[in-house]
MOPAC internal coordinates of N, CA, C and O (Angstrom, degrees):
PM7 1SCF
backbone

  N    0.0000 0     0.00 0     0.00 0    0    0    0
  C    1.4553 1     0.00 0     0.00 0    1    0    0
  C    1.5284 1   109.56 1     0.00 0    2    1    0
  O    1.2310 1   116.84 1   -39.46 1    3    2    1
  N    1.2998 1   123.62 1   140.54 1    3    2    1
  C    1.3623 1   128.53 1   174.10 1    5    3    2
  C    1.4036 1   121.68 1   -65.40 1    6    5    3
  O    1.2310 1   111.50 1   -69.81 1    7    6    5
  N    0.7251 1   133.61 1   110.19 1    7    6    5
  C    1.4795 1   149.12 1   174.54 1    9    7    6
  C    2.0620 1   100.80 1   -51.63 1   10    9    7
  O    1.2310 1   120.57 1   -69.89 1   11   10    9
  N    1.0910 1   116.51 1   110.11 1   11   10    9
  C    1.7165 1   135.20 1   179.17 1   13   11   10
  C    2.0944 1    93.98 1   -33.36 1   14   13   11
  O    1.2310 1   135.75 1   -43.85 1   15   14   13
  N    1.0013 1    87.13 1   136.15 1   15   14   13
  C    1.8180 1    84.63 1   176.59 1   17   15   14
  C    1.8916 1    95.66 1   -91.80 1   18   17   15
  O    1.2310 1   126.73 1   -33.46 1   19   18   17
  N    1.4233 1   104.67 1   146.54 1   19   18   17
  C    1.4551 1   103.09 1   168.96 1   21   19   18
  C    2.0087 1    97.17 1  -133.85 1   22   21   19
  O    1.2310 1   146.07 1   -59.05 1   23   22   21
  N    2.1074 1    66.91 1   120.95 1   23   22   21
  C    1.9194 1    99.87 1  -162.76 1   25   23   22
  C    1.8382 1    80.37 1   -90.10 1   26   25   23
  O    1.2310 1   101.50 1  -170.36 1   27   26   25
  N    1.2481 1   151.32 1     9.64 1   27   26   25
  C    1.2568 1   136.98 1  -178.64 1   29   27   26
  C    1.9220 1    96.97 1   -68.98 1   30   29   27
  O    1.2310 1   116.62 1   127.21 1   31   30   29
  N    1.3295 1   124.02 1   -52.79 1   31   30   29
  C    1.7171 1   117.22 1   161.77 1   33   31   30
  C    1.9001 1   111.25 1   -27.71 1   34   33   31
  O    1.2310 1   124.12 1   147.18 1   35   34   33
  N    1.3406 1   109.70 1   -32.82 1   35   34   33
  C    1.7024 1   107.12 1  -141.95 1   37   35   34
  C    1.5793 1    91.93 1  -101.67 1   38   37   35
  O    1.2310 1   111.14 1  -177.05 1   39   38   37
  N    1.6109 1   134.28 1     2.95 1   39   38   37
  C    1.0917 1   142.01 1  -157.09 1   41   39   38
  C    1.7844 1   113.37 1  -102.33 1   42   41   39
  O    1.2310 1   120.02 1  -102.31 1   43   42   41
  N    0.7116 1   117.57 1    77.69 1   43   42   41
  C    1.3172 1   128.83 1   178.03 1   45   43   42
  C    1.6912 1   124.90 1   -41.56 1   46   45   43
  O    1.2310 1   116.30 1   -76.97 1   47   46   45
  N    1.7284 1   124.63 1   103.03 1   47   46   45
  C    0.7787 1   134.05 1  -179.70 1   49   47   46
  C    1.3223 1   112.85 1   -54.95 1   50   49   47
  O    1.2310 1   117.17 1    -5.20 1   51   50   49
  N    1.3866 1   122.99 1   174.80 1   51   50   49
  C    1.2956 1   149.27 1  -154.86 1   53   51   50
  C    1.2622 1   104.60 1   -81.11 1   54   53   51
  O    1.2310 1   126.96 1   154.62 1   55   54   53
  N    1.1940 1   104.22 1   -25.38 1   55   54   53
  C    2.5646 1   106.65 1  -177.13 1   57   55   54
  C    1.5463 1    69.39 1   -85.01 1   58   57   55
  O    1.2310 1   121.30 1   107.04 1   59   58   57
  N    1.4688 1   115.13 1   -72.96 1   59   58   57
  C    1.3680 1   113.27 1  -158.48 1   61   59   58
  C    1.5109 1   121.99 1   -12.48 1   62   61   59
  O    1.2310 1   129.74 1   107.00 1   63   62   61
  N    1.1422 1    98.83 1   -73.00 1   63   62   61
  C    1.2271 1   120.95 1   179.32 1   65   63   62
  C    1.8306 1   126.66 1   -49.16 1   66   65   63
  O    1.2310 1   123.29 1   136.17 1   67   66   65
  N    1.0911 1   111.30 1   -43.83 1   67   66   65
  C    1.1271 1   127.34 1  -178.69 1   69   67   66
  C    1.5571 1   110.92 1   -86.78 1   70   69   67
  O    1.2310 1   120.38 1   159.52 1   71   70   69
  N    1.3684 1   116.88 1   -20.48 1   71   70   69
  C    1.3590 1   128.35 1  -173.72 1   73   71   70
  C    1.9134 1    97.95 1   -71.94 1   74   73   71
  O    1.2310 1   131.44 1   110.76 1   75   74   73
  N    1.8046 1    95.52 1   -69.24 1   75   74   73
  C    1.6439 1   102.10 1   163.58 1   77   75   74
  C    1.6922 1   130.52 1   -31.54 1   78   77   75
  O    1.2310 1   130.74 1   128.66 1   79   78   77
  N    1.1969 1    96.88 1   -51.34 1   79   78   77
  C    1.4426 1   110.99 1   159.85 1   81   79   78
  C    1.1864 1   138.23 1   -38.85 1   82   81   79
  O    1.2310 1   127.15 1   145.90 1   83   82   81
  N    1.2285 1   103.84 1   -34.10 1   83   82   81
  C    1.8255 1   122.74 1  -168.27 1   85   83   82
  C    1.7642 1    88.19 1  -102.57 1   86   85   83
  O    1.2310 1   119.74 1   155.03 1   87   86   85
  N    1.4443 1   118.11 1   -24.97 1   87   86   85
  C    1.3258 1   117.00 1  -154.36 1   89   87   86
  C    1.4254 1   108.10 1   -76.33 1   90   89   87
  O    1.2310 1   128.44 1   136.82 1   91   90   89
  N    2.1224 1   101.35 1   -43.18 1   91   90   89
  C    1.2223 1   125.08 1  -160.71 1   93   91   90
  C    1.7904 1   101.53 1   -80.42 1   94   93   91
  O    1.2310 1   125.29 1   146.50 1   95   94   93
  N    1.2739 1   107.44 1   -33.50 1   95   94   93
  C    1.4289 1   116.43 1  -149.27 1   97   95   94
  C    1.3860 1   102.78 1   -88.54 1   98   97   95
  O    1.2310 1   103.05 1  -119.66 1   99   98   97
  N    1.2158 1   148.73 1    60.34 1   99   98   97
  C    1.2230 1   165.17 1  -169.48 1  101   99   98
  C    1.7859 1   105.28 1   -56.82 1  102  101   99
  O    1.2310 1   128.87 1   127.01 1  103  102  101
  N    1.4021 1   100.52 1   -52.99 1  103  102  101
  C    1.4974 1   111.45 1   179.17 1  105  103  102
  C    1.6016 1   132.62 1   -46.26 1  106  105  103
  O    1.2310 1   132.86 1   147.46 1  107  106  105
  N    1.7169 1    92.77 1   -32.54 1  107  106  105
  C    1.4753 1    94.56 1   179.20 1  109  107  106
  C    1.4972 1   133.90 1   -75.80 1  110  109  107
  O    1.2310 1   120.13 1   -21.61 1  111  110  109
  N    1.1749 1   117.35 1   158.39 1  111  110  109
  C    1.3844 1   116.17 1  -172.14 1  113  111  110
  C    1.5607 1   118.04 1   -65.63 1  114  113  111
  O    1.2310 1   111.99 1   -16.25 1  115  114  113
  N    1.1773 1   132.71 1   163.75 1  115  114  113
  C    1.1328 1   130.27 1   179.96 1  117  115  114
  C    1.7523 1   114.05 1   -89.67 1  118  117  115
  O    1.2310 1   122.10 1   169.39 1  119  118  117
  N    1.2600 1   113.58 1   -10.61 1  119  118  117
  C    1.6315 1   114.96 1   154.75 1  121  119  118
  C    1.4336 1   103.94 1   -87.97 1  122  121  119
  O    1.2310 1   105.40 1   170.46 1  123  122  121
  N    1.3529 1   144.64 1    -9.54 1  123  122  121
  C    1.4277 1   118.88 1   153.58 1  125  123  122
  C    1.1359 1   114.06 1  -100.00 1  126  125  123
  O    1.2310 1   102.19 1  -158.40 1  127  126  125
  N    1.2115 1   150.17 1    21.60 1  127  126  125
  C    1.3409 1   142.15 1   138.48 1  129  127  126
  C    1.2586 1   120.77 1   -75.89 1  130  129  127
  O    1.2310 1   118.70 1   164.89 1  131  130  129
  N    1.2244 1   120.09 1   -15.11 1  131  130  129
  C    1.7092 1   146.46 1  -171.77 1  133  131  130
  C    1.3703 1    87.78 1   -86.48 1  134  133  131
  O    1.2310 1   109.56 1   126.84 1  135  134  133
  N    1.5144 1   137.18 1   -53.16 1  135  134  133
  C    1.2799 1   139.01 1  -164.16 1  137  135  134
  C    1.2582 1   122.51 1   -73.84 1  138  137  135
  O    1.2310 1   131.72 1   126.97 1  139  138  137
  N    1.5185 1    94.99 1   -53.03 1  139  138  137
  C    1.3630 1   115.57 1   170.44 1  141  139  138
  C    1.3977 1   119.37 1   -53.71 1  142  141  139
  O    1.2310 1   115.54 1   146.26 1  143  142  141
  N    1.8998 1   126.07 1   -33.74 1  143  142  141
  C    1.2413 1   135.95 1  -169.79 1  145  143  142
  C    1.8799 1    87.05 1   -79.77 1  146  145  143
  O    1.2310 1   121.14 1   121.67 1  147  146  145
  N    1.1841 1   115.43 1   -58.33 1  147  146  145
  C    1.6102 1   103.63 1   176.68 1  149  147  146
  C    1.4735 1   120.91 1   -27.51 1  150  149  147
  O    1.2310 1   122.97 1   118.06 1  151  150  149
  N    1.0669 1   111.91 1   -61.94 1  151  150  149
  C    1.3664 1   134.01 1  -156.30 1  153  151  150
  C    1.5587 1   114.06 1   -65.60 1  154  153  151
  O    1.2310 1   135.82 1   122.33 1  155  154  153
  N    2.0060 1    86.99 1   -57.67 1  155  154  153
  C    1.4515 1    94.53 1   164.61 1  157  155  154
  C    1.7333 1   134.73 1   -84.25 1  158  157  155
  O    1.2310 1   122.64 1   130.79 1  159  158  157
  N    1.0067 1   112.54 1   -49.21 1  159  158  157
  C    1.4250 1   110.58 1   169.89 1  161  159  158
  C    1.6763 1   120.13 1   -62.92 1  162  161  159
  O    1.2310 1   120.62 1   145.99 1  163  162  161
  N    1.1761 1   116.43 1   -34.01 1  163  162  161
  C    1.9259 1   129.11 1   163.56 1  165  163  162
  C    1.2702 1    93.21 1   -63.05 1  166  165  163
  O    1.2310 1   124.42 1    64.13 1  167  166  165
  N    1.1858 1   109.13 1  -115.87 1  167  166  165
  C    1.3490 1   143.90 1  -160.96 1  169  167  166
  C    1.8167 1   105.11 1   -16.88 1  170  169  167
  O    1.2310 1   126.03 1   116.83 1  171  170  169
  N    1.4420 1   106.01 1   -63.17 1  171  170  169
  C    1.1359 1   111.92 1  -174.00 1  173  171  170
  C    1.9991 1   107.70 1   -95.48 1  174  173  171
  O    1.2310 1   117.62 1  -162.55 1  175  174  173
  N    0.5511 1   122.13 1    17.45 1  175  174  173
  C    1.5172 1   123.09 1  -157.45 1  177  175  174
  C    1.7558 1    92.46 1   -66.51 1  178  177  175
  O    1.2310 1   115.29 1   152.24 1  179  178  177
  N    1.0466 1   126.53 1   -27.76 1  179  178  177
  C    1.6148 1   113.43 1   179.11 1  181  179  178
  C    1.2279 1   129.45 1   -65.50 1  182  181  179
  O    1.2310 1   127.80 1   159.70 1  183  182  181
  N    1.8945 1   102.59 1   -20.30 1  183  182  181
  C    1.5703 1   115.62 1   155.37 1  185  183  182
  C    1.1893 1   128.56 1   -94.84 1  186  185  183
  O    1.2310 1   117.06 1  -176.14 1  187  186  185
  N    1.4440 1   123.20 1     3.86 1  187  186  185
  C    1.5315 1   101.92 1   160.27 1  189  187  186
  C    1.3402 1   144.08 1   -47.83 1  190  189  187
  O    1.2310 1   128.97 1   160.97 1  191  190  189
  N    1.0694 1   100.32 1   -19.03 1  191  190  189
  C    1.8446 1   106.75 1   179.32 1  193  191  190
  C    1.9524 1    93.52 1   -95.20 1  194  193  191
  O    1.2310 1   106.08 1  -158.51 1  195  194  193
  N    0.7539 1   143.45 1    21.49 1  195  194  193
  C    1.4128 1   130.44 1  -158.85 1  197  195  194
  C    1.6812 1    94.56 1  -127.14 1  198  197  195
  O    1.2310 1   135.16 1   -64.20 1  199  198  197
  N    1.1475 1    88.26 1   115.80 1  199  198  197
  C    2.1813 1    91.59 1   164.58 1  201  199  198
  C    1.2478 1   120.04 1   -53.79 1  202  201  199
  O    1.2310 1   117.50 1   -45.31 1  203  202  201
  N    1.1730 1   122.36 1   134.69 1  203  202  201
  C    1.4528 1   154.13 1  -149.75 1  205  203  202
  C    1.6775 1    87.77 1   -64.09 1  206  205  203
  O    1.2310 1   119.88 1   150.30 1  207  206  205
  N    1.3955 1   117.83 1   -29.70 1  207  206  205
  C    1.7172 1   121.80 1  -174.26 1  209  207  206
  C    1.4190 1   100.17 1   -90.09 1  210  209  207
  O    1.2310 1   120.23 1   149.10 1  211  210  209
  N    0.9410 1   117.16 1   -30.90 1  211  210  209
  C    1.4919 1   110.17 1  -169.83 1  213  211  210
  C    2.0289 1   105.98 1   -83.20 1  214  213  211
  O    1.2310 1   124.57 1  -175.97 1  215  214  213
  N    0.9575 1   108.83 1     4.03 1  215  214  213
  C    1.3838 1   114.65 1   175.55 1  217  215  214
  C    1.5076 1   118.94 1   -84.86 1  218  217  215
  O    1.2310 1   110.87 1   -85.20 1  219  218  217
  N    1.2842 1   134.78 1    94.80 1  219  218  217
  C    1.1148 1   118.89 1  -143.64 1  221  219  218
  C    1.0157 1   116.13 1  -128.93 1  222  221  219
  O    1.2310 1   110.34 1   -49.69 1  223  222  221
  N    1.4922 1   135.76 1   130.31 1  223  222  221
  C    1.9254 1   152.45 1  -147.53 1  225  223  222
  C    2.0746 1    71.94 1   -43.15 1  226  225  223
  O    1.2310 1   107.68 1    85.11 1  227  226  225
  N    0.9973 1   140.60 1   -94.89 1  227  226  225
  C    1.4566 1   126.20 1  -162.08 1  229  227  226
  C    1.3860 1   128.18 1    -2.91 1  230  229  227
  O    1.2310 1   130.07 1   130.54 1  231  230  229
  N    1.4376 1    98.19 1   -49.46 1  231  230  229
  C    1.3752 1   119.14 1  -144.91 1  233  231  230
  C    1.6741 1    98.08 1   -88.18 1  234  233  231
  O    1.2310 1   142.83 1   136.13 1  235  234  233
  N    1.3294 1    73.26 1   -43.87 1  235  234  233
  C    2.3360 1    96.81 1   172.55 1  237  235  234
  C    1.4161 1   101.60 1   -39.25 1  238  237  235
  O    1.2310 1   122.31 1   121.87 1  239  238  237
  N    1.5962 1   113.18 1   -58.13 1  239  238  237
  C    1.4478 1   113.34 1  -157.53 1  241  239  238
  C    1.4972 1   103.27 1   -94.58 1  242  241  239
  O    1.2310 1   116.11 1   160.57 1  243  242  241
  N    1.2839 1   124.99 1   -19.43 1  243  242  241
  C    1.5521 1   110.14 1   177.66 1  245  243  242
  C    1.5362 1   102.11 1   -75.87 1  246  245  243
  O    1.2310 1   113.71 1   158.43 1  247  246  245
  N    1.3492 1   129.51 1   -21.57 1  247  246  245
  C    1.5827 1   126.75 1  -172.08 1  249  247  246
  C    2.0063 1    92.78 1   -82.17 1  250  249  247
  O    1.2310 1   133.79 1   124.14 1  251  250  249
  N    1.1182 1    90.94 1   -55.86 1  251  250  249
  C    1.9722 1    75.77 1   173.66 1  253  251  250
  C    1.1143 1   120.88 1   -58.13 1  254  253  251
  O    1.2310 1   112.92 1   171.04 1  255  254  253
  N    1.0794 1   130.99 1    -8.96 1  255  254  253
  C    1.5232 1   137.90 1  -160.69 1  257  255  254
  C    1.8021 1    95.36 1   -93.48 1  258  257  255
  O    1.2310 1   127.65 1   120.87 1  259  258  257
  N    1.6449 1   102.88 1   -59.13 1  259  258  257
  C    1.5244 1    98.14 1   168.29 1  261  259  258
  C    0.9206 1   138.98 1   -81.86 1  262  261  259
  O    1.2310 1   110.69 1  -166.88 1  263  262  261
  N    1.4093 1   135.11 1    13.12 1  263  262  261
  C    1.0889 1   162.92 1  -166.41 1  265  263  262
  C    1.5728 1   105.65 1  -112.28 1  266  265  263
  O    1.2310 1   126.93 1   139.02 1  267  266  265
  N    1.3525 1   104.27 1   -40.98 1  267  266  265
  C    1.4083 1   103.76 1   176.43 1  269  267  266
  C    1.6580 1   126.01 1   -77.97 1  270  269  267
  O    1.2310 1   124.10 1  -179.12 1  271  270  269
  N    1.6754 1   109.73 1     0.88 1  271  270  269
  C    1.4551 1   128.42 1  -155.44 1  273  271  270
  C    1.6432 1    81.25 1   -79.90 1  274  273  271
  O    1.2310 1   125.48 1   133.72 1  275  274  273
  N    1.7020 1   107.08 1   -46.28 1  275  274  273
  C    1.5974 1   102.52 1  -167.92 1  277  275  274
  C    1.3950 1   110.39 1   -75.90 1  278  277  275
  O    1.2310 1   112.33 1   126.13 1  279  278  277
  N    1.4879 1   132.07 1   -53.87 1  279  278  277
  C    1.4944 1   143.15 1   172.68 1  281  279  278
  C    1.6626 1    80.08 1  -138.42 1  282  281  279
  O    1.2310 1   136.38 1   -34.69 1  283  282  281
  N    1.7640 1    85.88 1   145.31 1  283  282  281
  C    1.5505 1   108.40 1   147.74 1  285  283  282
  C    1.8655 1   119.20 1   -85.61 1  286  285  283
  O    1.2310 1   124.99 1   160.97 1  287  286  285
  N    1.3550 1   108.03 1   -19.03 1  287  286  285
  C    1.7153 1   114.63 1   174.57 1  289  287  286
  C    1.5037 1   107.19 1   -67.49 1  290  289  287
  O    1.2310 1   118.79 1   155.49 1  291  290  289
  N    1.5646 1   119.91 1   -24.51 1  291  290  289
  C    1.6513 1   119.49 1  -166.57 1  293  291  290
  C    1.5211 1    86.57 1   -97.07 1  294  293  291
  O    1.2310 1   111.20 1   168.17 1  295  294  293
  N    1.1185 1   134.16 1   -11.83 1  295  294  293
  C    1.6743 1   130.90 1  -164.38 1  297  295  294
  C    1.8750 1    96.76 1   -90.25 1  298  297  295
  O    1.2310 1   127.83 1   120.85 1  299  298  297
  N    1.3144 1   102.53 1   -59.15 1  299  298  297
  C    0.9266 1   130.05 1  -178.45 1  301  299  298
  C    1.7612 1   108.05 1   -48.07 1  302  301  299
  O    1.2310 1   120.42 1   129.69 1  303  302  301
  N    1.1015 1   116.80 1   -50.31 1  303  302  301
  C    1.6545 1   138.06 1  -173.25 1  305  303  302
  C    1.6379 1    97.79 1   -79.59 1  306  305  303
  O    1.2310 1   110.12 1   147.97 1  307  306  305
  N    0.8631 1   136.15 1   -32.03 1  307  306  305
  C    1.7067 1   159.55 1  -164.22 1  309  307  306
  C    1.7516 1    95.13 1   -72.38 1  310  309  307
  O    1.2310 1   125.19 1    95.33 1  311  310  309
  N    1.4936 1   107.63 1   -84.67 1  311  310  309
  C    1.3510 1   106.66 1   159.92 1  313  311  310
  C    1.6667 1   139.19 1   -58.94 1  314  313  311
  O    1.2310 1   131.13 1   165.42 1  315  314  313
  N    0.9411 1    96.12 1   -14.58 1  315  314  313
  C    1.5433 1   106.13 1   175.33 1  317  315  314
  C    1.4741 1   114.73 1   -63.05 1  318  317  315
  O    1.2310 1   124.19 1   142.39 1  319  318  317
  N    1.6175 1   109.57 1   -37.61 1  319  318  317
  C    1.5408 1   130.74 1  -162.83 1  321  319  318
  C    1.5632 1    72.58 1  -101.95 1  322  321  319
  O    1.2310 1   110.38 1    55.16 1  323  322  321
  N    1.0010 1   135.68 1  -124.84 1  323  322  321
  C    1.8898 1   124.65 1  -170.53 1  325  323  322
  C    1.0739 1   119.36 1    13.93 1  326  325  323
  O    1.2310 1   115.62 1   114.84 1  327  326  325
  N    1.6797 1   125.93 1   -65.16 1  327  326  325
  C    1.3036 1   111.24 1   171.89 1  329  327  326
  C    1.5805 1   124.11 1   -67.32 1  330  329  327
  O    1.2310 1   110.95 1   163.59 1  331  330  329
  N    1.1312 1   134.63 1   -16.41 1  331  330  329
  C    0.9567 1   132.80 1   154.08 1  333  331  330
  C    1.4710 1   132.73 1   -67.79 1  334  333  331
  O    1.2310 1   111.44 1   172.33 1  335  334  333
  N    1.1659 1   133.73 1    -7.67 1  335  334  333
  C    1.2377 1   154.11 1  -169.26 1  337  335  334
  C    1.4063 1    83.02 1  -100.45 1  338  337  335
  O    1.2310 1   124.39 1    96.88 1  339  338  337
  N    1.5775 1   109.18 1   -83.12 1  339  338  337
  C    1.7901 1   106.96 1  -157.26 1  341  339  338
  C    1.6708 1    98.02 1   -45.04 1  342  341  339
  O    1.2310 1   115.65 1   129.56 1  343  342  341
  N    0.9227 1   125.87 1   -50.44 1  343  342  341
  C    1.7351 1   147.14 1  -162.51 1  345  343  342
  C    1.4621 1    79.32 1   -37.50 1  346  345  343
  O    1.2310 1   115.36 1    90.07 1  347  346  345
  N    1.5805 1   126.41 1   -89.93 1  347  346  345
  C    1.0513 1   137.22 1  -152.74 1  349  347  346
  C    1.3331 1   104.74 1   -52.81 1  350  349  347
  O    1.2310 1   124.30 1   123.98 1  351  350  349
  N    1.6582 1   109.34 1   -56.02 1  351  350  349
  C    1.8344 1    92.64 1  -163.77 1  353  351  350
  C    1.6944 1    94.72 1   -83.70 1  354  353  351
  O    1.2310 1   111.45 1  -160.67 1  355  354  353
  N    1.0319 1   133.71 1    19.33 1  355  354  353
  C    1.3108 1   135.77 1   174.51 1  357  355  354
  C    2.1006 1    93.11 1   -62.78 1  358  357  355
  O    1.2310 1   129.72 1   113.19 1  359  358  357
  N    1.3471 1    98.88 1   -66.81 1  359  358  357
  C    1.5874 1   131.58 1  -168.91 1  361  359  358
  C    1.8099 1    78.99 1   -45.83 1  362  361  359
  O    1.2310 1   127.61 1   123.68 1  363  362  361
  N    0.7441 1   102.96 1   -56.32 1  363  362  361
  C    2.3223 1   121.02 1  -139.95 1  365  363  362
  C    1.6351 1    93.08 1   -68.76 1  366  365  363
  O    1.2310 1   110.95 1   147.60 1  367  366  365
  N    1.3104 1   134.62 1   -32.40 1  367  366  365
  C    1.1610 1   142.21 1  -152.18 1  369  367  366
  C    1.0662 1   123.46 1  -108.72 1  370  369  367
  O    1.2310 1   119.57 1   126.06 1  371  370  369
  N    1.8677 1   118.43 1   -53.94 1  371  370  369
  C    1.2248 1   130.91 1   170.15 1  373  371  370
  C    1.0588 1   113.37 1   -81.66 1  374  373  371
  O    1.2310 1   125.86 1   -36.64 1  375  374  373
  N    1.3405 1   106.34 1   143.36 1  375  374  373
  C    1.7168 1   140.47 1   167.14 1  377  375  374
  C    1.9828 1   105.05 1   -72.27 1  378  377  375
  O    1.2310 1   126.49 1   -32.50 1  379  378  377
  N    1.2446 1   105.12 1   147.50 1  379  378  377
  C    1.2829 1   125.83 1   170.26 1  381  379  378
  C    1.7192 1   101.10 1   -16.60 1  382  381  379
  O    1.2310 1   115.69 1   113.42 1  383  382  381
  N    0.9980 1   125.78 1   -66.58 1  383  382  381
  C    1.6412 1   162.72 1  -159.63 1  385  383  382
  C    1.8012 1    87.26 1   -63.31 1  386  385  383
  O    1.2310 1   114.52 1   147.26 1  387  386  385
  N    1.3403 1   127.99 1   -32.74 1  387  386  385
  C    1.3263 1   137.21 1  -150.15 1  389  387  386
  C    1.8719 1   122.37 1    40.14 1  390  389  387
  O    1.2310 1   134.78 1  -129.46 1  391  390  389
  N    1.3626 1    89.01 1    50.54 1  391  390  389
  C    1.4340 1   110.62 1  -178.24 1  393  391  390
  C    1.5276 1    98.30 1   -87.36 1  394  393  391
  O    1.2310 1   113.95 1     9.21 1  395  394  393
  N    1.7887 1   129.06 1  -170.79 1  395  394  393
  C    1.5122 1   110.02 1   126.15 1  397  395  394
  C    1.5762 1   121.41 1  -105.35 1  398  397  395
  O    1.2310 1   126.59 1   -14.19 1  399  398  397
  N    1.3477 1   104.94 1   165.81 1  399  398  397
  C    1.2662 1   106.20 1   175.35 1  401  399  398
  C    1.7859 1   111.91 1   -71.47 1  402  401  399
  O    1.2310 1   135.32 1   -18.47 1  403  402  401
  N    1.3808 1    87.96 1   161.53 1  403  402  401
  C    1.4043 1   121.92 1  -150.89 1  405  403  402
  C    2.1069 1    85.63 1   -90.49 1  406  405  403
  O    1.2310 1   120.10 1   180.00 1  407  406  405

């Protein structure tokens, strides 16, 4: 019998992710990578080391929540660049199965 694969190794943290992103995404402008580096490396910088799974709808809304104490537009802009990140390596990572690859 096959022994369950554990894809938690195959899960790509938050630099990870965003690093690929910047890598793959050739198209974007150089004021939204500027924005995006705000957003993401500032804003979120306490999750870069944290797997893309371990980020969790909670965690989403308590960081907008404080984020929104200073502007709700930088909270708002914060996730915008997040969801787009996960979005992409969402596509980039998972297998059919929406596992990650091995």
């Amino acid at each position: 019998m096959e022994e369950p694969k554990d894809k938690t190794n195959n899960v790509p943290t938050l630099r990870d992710a965003y690093t690929y992103f910047k890598s793959a995404k050739t198209s974007l402008a150089k004021g939204t990578i500027d924005t995006y580096d705000g957003q993401i490396l500032n804003k979120l910088d306490d999750w870069l080391d944290i797997s893309l799974n371990d980020i969790s709808k909670s965690m989403i809304s308590d960081k907008h929540k404080e984020i929104s104490k200073h502007s709700k537009a930088q909270a708002n802009a914060t996730m915008r660049a997040l969801r787009s990140v996960w979005n992409y390596c969402r596509d980039s990572f998972l297998d059919d199965n929406e596992d990650f690859f091995n």
